[in-house]
C-alpha positions in Angstrom: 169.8 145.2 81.4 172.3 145.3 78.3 171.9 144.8 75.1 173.9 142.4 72.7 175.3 145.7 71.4 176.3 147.2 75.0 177.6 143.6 75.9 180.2 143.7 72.5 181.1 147.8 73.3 181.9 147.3 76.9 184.3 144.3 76.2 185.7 145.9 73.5 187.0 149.1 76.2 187.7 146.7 79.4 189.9 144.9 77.0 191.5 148.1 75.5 192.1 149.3 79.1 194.1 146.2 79.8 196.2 146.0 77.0 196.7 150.0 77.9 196.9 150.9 81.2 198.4 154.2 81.0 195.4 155.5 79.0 193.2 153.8 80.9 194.4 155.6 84.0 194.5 158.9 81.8 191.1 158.0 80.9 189.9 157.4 84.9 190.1 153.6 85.1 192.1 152.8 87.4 191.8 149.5 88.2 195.2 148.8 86.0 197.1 151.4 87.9 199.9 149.2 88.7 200.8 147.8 85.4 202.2 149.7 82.3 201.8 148.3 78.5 204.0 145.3 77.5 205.0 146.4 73.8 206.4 142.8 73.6 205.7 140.3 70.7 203.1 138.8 72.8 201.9 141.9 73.7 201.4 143.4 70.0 199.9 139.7 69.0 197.1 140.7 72.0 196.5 143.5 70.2 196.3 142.6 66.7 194.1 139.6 67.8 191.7 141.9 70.1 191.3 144.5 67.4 190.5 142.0 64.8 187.9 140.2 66.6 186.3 143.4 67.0 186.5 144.3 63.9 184.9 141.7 62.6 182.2 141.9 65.1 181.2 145.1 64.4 180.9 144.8 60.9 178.3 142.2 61.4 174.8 143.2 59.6 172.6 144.4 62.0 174.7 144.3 65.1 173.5 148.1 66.3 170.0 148.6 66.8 169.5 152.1 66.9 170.6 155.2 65.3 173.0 156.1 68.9 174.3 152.5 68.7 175.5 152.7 64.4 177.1 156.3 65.7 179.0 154.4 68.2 179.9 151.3 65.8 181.3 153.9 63.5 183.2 155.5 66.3 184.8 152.5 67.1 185.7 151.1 63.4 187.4 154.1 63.0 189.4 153.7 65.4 190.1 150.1 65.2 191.1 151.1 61.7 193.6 153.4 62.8 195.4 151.1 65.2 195.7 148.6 62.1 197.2 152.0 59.8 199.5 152.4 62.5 200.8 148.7 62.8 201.3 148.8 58.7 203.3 152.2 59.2 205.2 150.4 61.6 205.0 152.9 64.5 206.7 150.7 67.0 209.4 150.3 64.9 210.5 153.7 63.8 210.1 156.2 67.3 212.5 156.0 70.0 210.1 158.4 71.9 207.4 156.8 72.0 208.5 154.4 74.3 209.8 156.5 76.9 206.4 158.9 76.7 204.5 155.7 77.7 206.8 155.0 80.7 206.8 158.6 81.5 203.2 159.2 81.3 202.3 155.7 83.0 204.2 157.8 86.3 203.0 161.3 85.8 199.5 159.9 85.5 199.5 158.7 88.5 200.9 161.8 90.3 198.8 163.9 88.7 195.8 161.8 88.4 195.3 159.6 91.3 193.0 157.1 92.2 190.8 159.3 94.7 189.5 156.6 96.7 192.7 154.4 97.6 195.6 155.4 101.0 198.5 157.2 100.6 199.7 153.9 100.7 197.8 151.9 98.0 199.2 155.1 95.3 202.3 154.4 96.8 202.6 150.7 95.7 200.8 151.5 92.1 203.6 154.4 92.0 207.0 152.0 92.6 204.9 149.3 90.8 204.9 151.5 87.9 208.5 152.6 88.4 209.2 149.1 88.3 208.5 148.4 85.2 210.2 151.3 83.5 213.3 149.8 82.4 211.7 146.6 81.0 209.2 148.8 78.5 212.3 150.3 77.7 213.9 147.6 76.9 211.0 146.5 75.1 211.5 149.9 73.0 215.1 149.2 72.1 214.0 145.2 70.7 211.3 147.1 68.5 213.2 149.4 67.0 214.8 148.8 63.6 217.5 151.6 62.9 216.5 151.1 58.9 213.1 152.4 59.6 214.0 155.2 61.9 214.3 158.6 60.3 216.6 160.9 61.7 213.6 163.5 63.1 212.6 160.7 65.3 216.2 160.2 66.8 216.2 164.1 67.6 212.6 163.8 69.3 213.7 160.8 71.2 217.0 162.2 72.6 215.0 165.7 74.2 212.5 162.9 75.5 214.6 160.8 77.0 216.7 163.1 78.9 213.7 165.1 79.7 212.7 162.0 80.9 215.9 161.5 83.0 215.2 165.1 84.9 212.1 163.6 85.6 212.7 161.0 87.3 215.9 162.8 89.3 213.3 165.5 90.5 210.4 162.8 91.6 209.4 163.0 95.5 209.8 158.8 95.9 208.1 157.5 99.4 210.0 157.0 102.0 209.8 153.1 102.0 212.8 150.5 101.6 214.4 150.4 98.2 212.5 153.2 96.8 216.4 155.5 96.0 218.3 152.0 94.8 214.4 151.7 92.0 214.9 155.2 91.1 218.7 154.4 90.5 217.7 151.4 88.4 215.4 153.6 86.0 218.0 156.5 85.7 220.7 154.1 84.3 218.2 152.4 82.1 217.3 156.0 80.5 221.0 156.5 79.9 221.3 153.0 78.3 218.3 153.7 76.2 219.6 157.8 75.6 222.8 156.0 74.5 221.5 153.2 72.4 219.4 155.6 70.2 222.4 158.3 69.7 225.1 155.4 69.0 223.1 152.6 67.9 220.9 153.8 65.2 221.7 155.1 62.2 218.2 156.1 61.1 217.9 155.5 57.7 214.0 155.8 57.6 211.5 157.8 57.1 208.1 159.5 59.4 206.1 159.8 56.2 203.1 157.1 55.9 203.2 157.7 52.2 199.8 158.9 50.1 198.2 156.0 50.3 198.1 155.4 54.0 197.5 159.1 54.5 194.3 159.1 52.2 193.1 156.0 54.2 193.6 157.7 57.5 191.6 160.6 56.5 188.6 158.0 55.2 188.6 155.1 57.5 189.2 157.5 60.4 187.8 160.3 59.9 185.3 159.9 57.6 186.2 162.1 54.3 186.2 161.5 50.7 189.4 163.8 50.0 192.8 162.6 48.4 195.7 164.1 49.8 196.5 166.1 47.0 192.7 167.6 47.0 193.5 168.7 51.3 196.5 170.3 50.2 194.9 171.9 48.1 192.5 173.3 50.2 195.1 174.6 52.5 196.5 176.4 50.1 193.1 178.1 49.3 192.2 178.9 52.5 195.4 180.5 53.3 195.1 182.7 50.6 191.8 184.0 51.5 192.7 184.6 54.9 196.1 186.5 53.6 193.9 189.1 51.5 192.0 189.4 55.2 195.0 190.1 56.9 196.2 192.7 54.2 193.1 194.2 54.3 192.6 194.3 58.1 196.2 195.3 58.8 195.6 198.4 56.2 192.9 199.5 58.4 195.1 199.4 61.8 198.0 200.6 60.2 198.6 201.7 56.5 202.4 201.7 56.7 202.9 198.1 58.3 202.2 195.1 57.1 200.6 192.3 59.1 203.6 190.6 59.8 205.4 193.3 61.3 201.8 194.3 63.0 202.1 190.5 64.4 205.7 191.2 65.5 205.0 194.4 67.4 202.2 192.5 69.5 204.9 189.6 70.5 207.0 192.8 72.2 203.9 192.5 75.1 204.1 189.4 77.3 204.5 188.0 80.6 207.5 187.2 82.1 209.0 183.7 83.1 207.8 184.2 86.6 204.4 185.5 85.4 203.6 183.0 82.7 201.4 180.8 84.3 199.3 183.2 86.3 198.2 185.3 82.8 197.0 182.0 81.4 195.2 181.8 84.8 193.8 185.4 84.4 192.7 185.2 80.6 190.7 181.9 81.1 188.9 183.5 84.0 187.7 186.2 81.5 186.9 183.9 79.2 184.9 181.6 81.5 182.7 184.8 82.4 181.9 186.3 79.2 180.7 182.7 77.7 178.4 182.7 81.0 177.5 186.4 80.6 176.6 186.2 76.9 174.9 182.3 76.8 177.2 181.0 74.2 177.8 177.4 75.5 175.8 176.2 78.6 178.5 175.4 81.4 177.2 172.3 83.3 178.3 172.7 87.0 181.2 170.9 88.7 184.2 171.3 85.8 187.4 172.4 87.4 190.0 174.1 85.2 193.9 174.5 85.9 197.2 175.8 84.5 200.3 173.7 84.8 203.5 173.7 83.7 204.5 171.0 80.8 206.4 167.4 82.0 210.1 168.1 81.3 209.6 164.6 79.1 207.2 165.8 77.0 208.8 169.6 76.5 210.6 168.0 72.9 207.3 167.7 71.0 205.4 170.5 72.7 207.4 173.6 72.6 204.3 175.8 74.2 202.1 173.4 75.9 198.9 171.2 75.4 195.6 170.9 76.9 194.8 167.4 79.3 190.9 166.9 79.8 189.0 165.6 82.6 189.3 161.8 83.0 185.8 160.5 80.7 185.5 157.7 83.3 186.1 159.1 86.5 183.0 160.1 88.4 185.4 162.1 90.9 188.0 163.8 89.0 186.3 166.6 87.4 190.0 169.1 86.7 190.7 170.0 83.1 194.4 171.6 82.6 196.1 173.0 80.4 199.8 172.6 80.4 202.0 175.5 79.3 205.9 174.9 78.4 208.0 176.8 80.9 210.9 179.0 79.3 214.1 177.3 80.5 216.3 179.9 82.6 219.3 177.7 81.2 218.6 178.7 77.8 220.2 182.0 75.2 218.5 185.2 76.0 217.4 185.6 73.1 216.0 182.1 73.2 213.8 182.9 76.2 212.5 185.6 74.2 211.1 184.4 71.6 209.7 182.0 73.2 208.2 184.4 75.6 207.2 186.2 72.7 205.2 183.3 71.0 203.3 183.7 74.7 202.8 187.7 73.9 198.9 189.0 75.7 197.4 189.0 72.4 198.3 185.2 72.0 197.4 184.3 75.8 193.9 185.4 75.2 193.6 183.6 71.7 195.0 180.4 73.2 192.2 180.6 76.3 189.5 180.5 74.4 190.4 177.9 72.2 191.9 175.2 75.2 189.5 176.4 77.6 186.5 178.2 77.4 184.5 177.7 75.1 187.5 176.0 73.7 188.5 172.2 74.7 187.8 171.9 78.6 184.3 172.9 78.2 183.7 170.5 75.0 185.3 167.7 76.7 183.2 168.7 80.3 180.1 168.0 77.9 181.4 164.8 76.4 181.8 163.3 80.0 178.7 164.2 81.3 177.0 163.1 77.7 178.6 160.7 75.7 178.0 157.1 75.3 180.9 154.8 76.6 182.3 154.6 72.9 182.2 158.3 72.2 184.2 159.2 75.8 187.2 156.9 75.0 187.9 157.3 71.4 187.3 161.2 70.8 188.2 162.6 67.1 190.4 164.9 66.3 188.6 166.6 63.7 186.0 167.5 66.7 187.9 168.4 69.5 190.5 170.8 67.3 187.9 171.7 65.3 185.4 172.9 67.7 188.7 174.8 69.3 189.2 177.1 66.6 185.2 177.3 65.8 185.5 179.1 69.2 187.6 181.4 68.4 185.8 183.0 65.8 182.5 182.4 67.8 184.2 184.9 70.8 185.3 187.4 67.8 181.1 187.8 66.9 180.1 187.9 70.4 182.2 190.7 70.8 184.9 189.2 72.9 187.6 190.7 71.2 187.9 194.4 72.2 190.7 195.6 69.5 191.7 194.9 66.2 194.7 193.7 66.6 193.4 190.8 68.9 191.0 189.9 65.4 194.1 190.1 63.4 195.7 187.8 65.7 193.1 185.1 65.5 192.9 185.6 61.0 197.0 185.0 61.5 196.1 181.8 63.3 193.6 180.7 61.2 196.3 181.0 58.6 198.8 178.8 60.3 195.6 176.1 60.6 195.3 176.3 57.0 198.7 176.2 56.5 199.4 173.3 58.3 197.1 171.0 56.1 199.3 172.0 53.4 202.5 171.2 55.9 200.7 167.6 56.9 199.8 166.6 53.5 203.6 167.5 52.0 205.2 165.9 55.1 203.7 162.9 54.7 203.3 162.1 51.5 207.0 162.8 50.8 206.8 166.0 49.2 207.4 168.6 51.9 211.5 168.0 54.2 211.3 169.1 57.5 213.1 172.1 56.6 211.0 173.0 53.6 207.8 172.9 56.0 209.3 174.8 58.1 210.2 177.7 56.1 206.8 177.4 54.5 205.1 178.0 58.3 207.5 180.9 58.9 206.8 182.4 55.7 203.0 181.8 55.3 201.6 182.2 59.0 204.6 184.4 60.3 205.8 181.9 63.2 209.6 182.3 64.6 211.6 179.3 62.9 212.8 178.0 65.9 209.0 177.4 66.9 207.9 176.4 63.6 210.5 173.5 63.8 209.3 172.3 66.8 205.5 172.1 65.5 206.6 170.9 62.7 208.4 167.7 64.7 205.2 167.2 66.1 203.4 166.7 62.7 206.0 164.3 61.3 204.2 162.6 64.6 200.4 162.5 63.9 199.4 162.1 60.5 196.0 163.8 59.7 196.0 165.9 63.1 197.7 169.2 61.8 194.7 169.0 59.7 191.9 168.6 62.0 191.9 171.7 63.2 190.3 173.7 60.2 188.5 170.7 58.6 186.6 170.1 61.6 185.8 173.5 62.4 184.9 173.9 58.3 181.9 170.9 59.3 180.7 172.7 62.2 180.6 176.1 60.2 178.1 173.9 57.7 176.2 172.6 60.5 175.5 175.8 62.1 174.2 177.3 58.8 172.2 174.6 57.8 170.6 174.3 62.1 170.2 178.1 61.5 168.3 177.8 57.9 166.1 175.2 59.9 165.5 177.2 62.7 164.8 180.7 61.4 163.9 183.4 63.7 163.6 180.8 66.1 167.6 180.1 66.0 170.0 180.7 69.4 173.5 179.9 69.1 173.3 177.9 72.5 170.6 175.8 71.0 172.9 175.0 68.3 175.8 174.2 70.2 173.5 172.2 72.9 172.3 169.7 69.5 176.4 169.8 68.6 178.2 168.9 71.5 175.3 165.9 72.2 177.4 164.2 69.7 180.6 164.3 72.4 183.5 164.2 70.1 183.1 162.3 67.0 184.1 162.9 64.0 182.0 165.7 62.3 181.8 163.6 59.1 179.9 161.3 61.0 177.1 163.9 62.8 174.1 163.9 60.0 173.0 167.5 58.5 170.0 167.2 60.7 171.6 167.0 63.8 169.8 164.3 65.3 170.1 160.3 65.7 
């Protein structure tokens, strides 16, 4: 039997689902398969009247009733919080590519992530249904937009997506039914329209950056941290130059004449090829997997599934080397995890292709395992499916997920994973590009940092190749707050593991640590009390 509390949580999500069917199919609902979003005025109003009423419900005294029930009401305030930060930044006015990554990822979804139990038919009709609807969300895009408020970054991410998008669609396998070719026809020419609207019709004239003061309340009403903008810059800046006298000092010891940039370079000479790319991620996740298992780290609960895949040509713009997709929270079937690496385009300059092969170089293959898959993200996110509350599935923080990523990387460096230096001075240079990027998501978004200046600031500091260091830093001017997660989650987790670990005494294991950790699936580590228990 429910409680009041279950009751108010579960319409809150079936409601969410509705309004967003494309992450509800990400998340393993499926029951909206055939619809995508209407980002109309009357379907913003639904939202802004659903997430009001909710918030207002769960700010109610006394409305949880239990220490696991005020963890989930936090989980979801933040959240609803966001959502209302990103309607006063005016998201749906300002990005051409968000519109077309809905319509996009509404399809791939599907092709990818199926409904298990329904025909080859049934996918079939959710599939064209969804294709259906295509040109209408994008026309729903092109009435949101106001070129005044669009900043020319966004144009540029919106163009790659929306041809991306259009190779999509050209390459998709349709089924063979009536009027499936004259649909796919119909979508194409709406892409172009839209491709041609944003590179003729707006002038952008805006700006990404939310500005200090929605940036600070992002970081406290999300997240759950009492820090000013200026005060995480500032700890960026800190950090990075503690981990640059570790570099110094390590690179000394591997080679006296070189410095750890050129150390870094030398490394990138060693990578797969383009035929070969996929399969080393394969291999290095493999040996990952085993040693977690060999040496207990993190418990592996049976039944996960892990792939590689190459990246959706739509979503190749904003994610130059790839990006991790968990296992559906909600799908008692689908168990696969995968993690999606950016293929090198044969189309592209030679030297292109090379450094992009070279920002996949061995030493950064390995690195990259650990931290998307094991122990890294898949695993965290196997755990949060099999543990978490409803609540704590569908609204996972950033702060967690990215910060329990690089937390594994250092954990796999004092196991002993790492069997030469210059793998350890691989994973201090990308601690360094973490810290650096809270520096790069502060100064982009409160106004202080251009895109260029944050860019030259990445290639400088952490030693990435400009051409890659644009591209991240596109996706920051994207996600407020995230570039940051990354090292001030894993700075929480470092405190609760010391303070477990003070507890425990001689009596401490490092599974029994993470086991009390990841029980808390994925919120926000502000939120998880020094004690580690509800």
């Amino acid at each position: 039997m429910s409680t009041d509390f279950e009751s108010l949580t579960n319409g809150l999500l079936e409601e969410y689902w509705r309004l967003n069917p494309v992450e509800a199919t990400n998340a393993g609902v499926y029951r909206y398969n055939h619809n995508l979003p209407d980002w109309n005025e009357a379907g913003q109003a639904a939202r802004q009247s659903w997430r009001k009423q909710y918030q207002s419900a769960l700010s109610q005294p006394g409305i949880a009733a239990n220490p696991s029930q005020e963890l989930d009401r936090k989980v979801a305030l933040a959240e609803l919080a966001y959502f209302q930060i990103e309607e006063e930044w005016q998201w749906l006015n300002k990005a051409p590519a968000f519109y077309v990554e809905e319509a996009m990822s509404g399809i791939n979804y599907l092709l990818s992530r199926p409904d298990p139990s329904l025909s080859a038919v049934a996918k079939d009709e959710q599939f064209l249904s969804r294709l259906s609807q295509v040109p209408t969300l994008l026309a729903q895009g092109q009435a949101n937009l106001r070129p005044e408020l669009v900043p020319p970054e966004f144009v540029e991410i919106g163009l790659v997506a929306a041809r991306g998008a259009y190779n999509f669609v050209c390459n998709l396998e349709l089924p063979a039914v009536s009027g499936a070719e004259a649909l796919r026809s119909q979508v194409l020419f709406a892409l172009l329209s839209y491709e041609e609207y944003v590179r003729k019709e707006i002038k952008p004239g805006g700006t990404f950056a939310t500005g200090p003061e929605l940036f600070e309340r992002i970081l406290r009403e999300r997240h759950g941290l009492d820090l000013t903008p200026q005060q995480l810059y500032d700890l960026g800046d800190q950090t990075a130059r503690e981990l640059q006298g570790r570099l110094e000092t390590l690179a000394r010891q591997i080679d006296s004449s070189r410095s750890w940039q050129q150390i870094v370079e030398g490394l990138k000479a060693d990578h797969p090829t383009r035929d070969t790319l996929l399969q080393a991620y394969r291999d290095e996740a493999i040996k990952a997997r085993t040693f977690v298992e060999q040496k207990e780290l993190v418990r592996i609960p049976a039944g996960e599934i892990f792939e590689v895949r190459p990246t959706a040509s739509f979503l190749r713009a904003t994610m130059p080397l790839g990006h991790f997709e968990q296992t559906p929270p909600f799908s008692p079937t689908d168990n696969l995890g995968v993690l999606y690496i950016t293929p090198v385009d044969p189309a592209l300059p030679e030297s292109r292709q090379q450094e992009l092969l070279a920002a996949h170089c061995y030493t950064a293959v390995r690195a990259i395992c650990l931290h998307e898959a094991f122990p890294g993200h898949h695993l965290q996110l196997w755990r949060t499916k099999l543990e978490g509350t409803p609540i704590c599935r569908q609204f996972r923080s950033t702060l967690y997920v990215e910060g329990w990523g690089l937390y594994c990387e250092e954990l796999m460096e004092e196991a002993g994973f790492f069997d030469t230096p210059a793998l350890s001075l691989w994973q201090l240079k990308n601690s360094m590009w973490r810290a650096v990027r809270m520096m790069l998501d502060t100064g982009l978004h409160t106004g202080k940092l251009s895109l260029d200046a944050a860019t030259q600031l990445l290639v400088e500091r952490a030693g990435l190749e400009p051409n890659t260091a644009r591209g991240e830093n596109l996706r920051y001017t994207t996600s407020p707050t995230q570039p940051s997660s990354y090292m001030l989650g894993r700075n929480r987790i470092m405190e609760l593991r010391k303070l477990y670990q003070a507890q425990q005494g001689q009596a401490y294991k490092v599974a029994d640590f993470h086991d009390r950790l990841l029980a808390f699936s994925s919120v926000s580590p502000a939120f998880i009390p020094d004690s580690l228990s509800l």
